[in-house]
C-alpha positions in Angstrom: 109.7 143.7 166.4 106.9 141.1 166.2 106.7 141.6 162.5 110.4 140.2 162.1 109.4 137.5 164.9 105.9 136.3 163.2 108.2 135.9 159.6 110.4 133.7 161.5 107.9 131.5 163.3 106.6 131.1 159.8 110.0 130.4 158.0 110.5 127.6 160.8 107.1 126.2 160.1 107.7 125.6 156.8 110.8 123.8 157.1 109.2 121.4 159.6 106.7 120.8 156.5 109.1 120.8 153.8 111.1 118.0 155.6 108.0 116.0 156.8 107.0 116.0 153.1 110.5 114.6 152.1 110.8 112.1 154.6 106.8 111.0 153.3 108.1 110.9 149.5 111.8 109.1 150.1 112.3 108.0 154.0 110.7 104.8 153.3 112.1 104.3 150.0 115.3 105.2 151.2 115.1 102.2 154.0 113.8 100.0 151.3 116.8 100.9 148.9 119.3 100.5 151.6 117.8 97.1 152.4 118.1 96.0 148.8 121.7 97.4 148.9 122.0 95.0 152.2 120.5 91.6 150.4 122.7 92.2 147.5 125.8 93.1 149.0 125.1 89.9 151.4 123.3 87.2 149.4 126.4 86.0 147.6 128.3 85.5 150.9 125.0 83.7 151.8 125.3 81.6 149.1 129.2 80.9 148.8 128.5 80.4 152.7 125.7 77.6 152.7 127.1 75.9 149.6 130.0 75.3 151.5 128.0 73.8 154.8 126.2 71.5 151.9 129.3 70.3 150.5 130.7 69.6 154.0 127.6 68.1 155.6 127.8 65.5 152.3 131.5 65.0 153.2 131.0 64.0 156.5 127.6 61.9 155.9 129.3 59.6 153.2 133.1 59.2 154.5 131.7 58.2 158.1 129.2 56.0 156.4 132.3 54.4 153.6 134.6 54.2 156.8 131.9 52.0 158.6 130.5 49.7 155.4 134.3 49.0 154.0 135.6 48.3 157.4 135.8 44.7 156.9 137.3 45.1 153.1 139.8 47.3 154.6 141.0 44.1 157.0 141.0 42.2 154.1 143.2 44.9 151.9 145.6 44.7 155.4 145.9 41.3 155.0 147.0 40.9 151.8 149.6 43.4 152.2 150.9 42.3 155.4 151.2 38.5 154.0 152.8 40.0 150.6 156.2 41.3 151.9 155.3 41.7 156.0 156.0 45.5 155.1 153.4 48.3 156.5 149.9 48.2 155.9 150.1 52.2 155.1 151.8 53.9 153.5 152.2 58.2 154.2 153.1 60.9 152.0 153.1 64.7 152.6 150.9 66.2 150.1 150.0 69.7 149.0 146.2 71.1 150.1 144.4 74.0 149.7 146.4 77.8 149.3 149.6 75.4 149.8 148.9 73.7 153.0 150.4 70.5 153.6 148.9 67.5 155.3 149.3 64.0 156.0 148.2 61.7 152.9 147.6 58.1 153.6 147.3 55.4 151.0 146.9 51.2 150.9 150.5 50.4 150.5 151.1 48.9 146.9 154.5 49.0 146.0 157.6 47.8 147.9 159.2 48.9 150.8 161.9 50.9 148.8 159.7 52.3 146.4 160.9 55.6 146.9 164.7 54.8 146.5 164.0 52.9 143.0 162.1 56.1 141.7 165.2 57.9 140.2 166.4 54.9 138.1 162.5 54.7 137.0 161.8 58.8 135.8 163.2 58.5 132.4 159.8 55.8 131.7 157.6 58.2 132.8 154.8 58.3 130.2 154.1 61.5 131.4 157.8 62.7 129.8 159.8 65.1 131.7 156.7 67.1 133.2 155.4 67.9 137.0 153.9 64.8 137.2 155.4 61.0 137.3 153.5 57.9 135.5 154.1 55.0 134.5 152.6 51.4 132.9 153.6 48.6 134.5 155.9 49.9 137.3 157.7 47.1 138.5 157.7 48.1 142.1 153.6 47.7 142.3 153.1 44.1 144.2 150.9 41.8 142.9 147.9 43.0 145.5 149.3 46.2 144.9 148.1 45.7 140.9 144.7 44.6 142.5 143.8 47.8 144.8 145.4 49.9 142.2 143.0 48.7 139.3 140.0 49.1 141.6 141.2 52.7 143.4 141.2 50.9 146.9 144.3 52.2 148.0 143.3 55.3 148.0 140.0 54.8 150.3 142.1 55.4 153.6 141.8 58.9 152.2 137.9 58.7 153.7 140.2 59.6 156.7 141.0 62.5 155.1 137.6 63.6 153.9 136.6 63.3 157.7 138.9 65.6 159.3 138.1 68.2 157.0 141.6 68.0 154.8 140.1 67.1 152.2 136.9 66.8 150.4 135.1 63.9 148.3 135.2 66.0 145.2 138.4 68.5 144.3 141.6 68.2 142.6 143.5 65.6 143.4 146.1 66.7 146.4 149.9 66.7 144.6 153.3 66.4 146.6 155.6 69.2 147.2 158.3 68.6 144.8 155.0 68.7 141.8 154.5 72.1 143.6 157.6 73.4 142.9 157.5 72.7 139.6 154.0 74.6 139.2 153.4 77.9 137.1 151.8 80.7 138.3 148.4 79.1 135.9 148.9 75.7 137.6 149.1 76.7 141.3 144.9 77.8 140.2 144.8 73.6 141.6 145.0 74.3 145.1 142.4 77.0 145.0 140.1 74.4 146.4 140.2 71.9 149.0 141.7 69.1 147.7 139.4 65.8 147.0 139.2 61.7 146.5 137.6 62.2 142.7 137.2 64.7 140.1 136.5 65.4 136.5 139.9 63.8 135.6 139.7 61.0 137.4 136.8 60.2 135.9 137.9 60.9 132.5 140.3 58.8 131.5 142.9 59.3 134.7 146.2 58.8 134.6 146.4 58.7 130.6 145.1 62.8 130.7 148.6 64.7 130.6 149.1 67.1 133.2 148.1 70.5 131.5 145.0 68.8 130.5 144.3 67.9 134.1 144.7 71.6 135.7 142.5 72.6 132.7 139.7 70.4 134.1 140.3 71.0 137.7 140.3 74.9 136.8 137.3 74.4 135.1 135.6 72.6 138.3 137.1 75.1 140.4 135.1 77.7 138.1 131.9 75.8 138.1 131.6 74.0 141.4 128.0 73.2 143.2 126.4 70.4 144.8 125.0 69.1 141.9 128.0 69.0 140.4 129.6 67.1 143.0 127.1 64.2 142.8 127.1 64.0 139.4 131.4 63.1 139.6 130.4 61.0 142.3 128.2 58.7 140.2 130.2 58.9 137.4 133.6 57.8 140.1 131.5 54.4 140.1 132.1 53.1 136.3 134.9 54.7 136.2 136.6 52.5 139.2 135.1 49.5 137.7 136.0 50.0 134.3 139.6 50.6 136.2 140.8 53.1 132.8 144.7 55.0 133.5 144.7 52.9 136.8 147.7 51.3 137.1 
C-alpha cells in the first residue's frame, strides 16, 4: 500500500508545481491584460464624460459672466421695446431640445403683439418655400427696434438664461419649435442629438439665407465632430458674424 500512496503524494506535488509555474508565466500578465481590457473598455466613457464637464463648466463661466456685463444693455433693449408699442418686453416660445424635450424659449420681443396671428397670411413669402422652416426679408411685423436687435442677434441673448439652467448650451443646433418637429425626417430629427445651443456652424455661415437641408447637414456634421476646441473656434467666429449682421433679419 505505500507504493500506491508515495505515487500519489508525488502526482499531487507536481500539480502544485505545474500550477505555480503557470501562475509565474501568465498570472501577472493575465492581471495586466485584464487591466488593459479595463482602460479601454473605460477610457472613452472617460473621455465623452470629461468633455462634457468642459463644455458645461465653459457654459456656465461665460453665460453668468454675459448675464452680468450686458445687464445694463438689456435695460436699454427693455426700454425700447416697452416705449415702441407698451407690449411685453419678452416674448416665449416652446421650443424643441435635446432627444425631443421641450423647454421654455425666451427672446427680446421684435415683432408686434399679434405676430403670431399675421403668420398664415405671411407663409406663402417664405424665402425658405414651402419647407420645415419659415423666413422671410423684410417681415412687416418686425418693429423698428425690432430691425435693430435683429441685425445685431440681441434678441436672442435672454437665451444666456437658457445656457444657465442647463437647457441649452452656447454651441449646438439651433433649438426649432414643435410644429418644425413634425415636419422632420427620420435624417433630420439627427438635430436634436445634442443639446441645443445660442451659435453654430450655420449661424455663422451665412444664417438664415442657408436652406434648411443645408443647415441639418452642418449641424450633423458638428454633432459628428464636436470638442472644445471646436466650440471656441464658432464662438470667435459668432463675433464678425453678429457684426457683419449676414441672413439677420
Amino acid at each position: 500500500m505505500s507504493a500506491p500512496a508515495t505515487s500519489r503524494s508525488s502526482d499531487d506535488a507536481h500539480r502544485v508545481l505545474l500550477v505555480q509555474e503557470l501562475y509565474r508565466r501568465y498570472g501577472r500578465g493575465g492581471t495586466s491584460l485584464r487591466f488593459r481590457f479595463w482602460v479601454k473598455k473605460y477610457a472613452w466613457t472617460l473621455t465623452v464624460g470629461g468633455a462634457k464637464l468642459l463644455k458645461r463648466a465653459l457654459d456656465i463661466v461665460v453665460s453668468l459672466a454675459m448675464l452680468i456685463a450686458l445687464s445694463p444693455l438689456f435695460a436699454v433693449v427693455a426700454l425700447c421695446i416697452k416705449l415702441t408699442d407698451g407690449g411685453p418686453v419678452i416674448f416665449r416660445q416652446v421650443r424643441v431640445g435635446q432627444w425631443g424635450r421641450e423647454f421654455p424659449f425666451p427672446k427680446f420681443r421684435s415683432m408686434c403683439t399679434n405676430a403670431e396671428k399675421l403668420k398664415d397670411a405671411l407663409l406663402a413669402q417664405s424665402h425658405h418655400g414651402s419647407g420645415v422652416t419659415f423666413k422671410m426679408k423684410r417681415d412687416p411685423r418686425v418693429t423698428w427696434i425690432g430691425r435693430i436687435i435683429r441685425k445685431l442677434s440681441v434678441d436672442e441673448l435672454p437665451q444666456l438664461w437658457c445656457v444657465l439652467k442647463g437647457d441649452m448650451s452656447l454651441v449646438g443646433p439651433r433649438p426649432p419649435v414643435p410644429r418644425e418637429v413634425a415636419l422632420y425626417t427620420l435624417a433630420d430629427r439627427r438635430r436634436l442629438d445634442a443639446i441645443p445651443g445660442l451659435t453654430c456652424i450655420w449661424q455663422v455661415s451665412g444664417r438664415g439665407d442657408i436652406p434648411f437641408p443645408q443647415q441639418v447637414q452642418l449641424d450633423v456634421d458638428y454633432i459628428e465632430s464636436q470638442s472644445f476646441w471646436l466650440d471656441i473656434k464658432l464662438l470667435l467666429a459668432t463675433v464678425p458674424a453678429v457684426l457683419l449682421g449676414k441672413g439677420a433679419y
